[in-house]
VEXPASE-617512 format. One record per residue: chain; x, y, z of N, C-alpha, C in turn. Coordinates in steps of 0.05 Angstrom, whole numbers. Layout:
+-------+--------+--------+--------+--------+--------+--------+--------+--------+--------+
| chain |   n_px |   n_py |   n_pz |  ca_px |  ca_py |  ca_pz |   c_px |   c_py |   c_pz |
+-------+--------+--------+--------+--------+--------+--------+--------+--------+--------+
|     A |      X |      Y |      Z |      X |      Y |      Z |      X |      Y |      Z |
...
+-------+--------+--------+--------+--------+--------+--------+--------+--------+--------+
END
This chain:
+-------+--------+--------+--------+--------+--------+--------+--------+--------+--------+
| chain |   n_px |   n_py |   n_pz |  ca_px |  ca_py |  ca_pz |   c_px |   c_py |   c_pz |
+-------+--------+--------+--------+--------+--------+--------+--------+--------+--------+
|     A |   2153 |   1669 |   1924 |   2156 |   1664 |   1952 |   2181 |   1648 |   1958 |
|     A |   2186 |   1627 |   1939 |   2209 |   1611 |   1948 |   2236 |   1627 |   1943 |
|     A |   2235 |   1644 |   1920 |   2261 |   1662 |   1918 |   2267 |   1683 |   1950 |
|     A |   2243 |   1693 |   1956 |   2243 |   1706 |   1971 |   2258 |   1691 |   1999 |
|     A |   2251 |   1667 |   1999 |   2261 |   1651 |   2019 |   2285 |   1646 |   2026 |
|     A |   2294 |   1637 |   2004 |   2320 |   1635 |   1995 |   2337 |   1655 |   1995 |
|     A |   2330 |   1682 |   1994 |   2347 |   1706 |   1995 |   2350 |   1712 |   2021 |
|     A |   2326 |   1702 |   2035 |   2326 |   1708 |   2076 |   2343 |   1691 |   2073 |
|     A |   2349 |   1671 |   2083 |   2354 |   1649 |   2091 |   2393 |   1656 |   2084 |
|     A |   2401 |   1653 |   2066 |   2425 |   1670 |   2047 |   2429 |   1685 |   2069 |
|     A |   2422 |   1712 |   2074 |   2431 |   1738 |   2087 |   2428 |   1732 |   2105 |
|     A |   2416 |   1714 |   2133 |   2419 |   1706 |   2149 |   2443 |   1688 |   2156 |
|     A |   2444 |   1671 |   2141 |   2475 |   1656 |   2143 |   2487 |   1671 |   2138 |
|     A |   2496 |   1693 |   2121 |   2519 |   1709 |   2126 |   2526 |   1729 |   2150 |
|     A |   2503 |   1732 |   2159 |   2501 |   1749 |   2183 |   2508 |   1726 |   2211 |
|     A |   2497 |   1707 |   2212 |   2508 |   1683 |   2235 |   2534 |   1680 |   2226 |
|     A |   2553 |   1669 |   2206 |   2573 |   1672 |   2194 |   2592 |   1689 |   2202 |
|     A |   2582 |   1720 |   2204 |   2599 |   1747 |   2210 |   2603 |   1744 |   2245 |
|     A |   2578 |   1739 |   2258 |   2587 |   1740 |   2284 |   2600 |   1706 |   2291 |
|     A |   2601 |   1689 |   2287 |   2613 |   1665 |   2284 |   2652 |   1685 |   2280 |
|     A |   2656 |   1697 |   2256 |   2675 |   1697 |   2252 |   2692 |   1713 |   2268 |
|     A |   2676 |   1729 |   2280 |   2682 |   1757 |   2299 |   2691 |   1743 |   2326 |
|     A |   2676 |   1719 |   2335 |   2687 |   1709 |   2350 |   2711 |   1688 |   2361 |
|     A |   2717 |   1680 |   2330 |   2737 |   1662 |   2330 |   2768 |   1682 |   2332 |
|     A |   2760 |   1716 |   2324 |   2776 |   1726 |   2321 |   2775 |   1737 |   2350 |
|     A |   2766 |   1757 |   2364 |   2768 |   1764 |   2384 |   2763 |   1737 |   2409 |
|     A |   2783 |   1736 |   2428 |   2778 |   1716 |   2447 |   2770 |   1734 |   2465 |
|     A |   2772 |   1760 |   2461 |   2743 |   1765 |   2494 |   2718 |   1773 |   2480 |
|     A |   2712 |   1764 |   2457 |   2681 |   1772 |   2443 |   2657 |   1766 |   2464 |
|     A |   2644 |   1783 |   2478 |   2625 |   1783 |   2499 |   2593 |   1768 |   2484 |
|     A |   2592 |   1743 |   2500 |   2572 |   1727 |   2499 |   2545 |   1740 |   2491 |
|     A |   2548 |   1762 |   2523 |   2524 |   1764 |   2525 |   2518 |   1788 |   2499 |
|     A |   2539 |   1802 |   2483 |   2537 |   1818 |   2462 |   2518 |   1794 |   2438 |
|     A |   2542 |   1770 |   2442 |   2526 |   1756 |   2417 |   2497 |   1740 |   2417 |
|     A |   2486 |   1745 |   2446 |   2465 |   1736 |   2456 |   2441 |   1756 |   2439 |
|     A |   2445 |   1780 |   2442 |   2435 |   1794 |   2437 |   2436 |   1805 |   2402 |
|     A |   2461 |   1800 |   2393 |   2451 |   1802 |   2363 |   2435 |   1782 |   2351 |
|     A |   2441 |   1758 |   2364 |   2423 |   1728 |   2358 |   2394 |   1734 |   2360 |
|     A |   2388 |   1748 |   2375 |   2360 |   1755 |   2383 |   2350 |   1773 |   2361 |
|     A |   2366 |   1798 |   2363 |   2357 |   1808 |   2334 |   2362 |   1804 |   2307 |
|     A |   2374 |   1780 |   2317 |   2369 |   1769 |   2277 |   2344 |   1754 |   2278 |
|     A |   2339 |   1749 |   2295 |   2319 |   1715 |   2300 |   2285 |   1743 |   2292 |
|     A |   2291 |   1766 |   2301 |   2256 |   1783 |   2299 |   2270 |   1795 |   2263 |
|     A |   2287 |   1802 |   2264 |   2297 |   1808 |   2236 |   2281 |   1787 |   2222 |
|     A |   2292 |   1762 |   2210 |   2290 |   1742 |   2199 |   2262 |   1726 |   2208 |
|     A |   2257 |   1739 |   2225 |   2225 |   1730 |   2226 |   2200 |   1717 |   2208 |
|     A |   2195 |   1695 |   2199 |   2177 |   1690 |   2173 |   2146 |   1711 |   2185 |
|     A |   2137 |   1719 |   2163 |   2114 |   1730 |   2168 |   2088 |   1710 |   2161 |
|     A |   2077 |   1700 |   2183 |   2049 |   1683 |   2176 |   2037 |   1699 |   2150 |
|     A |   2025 |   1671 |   2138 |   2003 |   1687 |   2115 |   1977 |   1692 |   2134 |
|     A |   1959 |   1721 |   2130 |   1935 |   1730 |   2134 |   1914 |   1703 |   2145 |
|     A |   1897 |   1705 |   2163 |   1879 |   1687 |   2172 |   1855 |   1693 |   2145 |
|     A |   1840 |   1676 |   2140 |   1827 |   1674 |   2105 |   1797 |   1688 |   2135 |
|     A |   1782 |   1706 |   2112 |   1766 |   1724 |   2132 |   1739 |   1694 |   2141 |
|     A |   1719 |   1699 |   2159 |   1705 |   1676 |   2165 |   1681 |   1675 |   2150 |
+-------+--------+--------+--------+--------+--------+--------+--------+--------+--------+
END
C-alpha cells in the first residue's frame, strides 16, 4: 500500500509540475484551462476508501 502511495503521489507532482511549467512558459496560459486540469487530476488521484467491514 505504501509503495503504491508513493508512486501516486510521484506522478501527481509531476503532473502539477508540467502544468506549473506550462505556465510559467506561456503568459496567456488560460486559468480557467488550468482550473480544469486541477480538477481532473484531483478525481484522477483520488485515494480510494478501504471497503466498509460487512455488519
Amino acid at each position: 500500500m505504501h509503495a503504491t502511495s508513493v508512486s501516486t503521489l510521484a506522478s501527481l507532482r509531476a503532473d502539477i509540475d508540467s502544468l506549473i511549467i506550462r505556465m510559467k512558459i506561456n503568459a496567456g496560459f488560460s486559468i480557467t484551462e488550468f482550473e480544469e486540469k486541477l480538477l481532473a487530476l484531483r478525481e484522477r488521484y483520488k485515494p480510494n476508501p478501504p471497503p466498509l467491514p460487512p455488519k
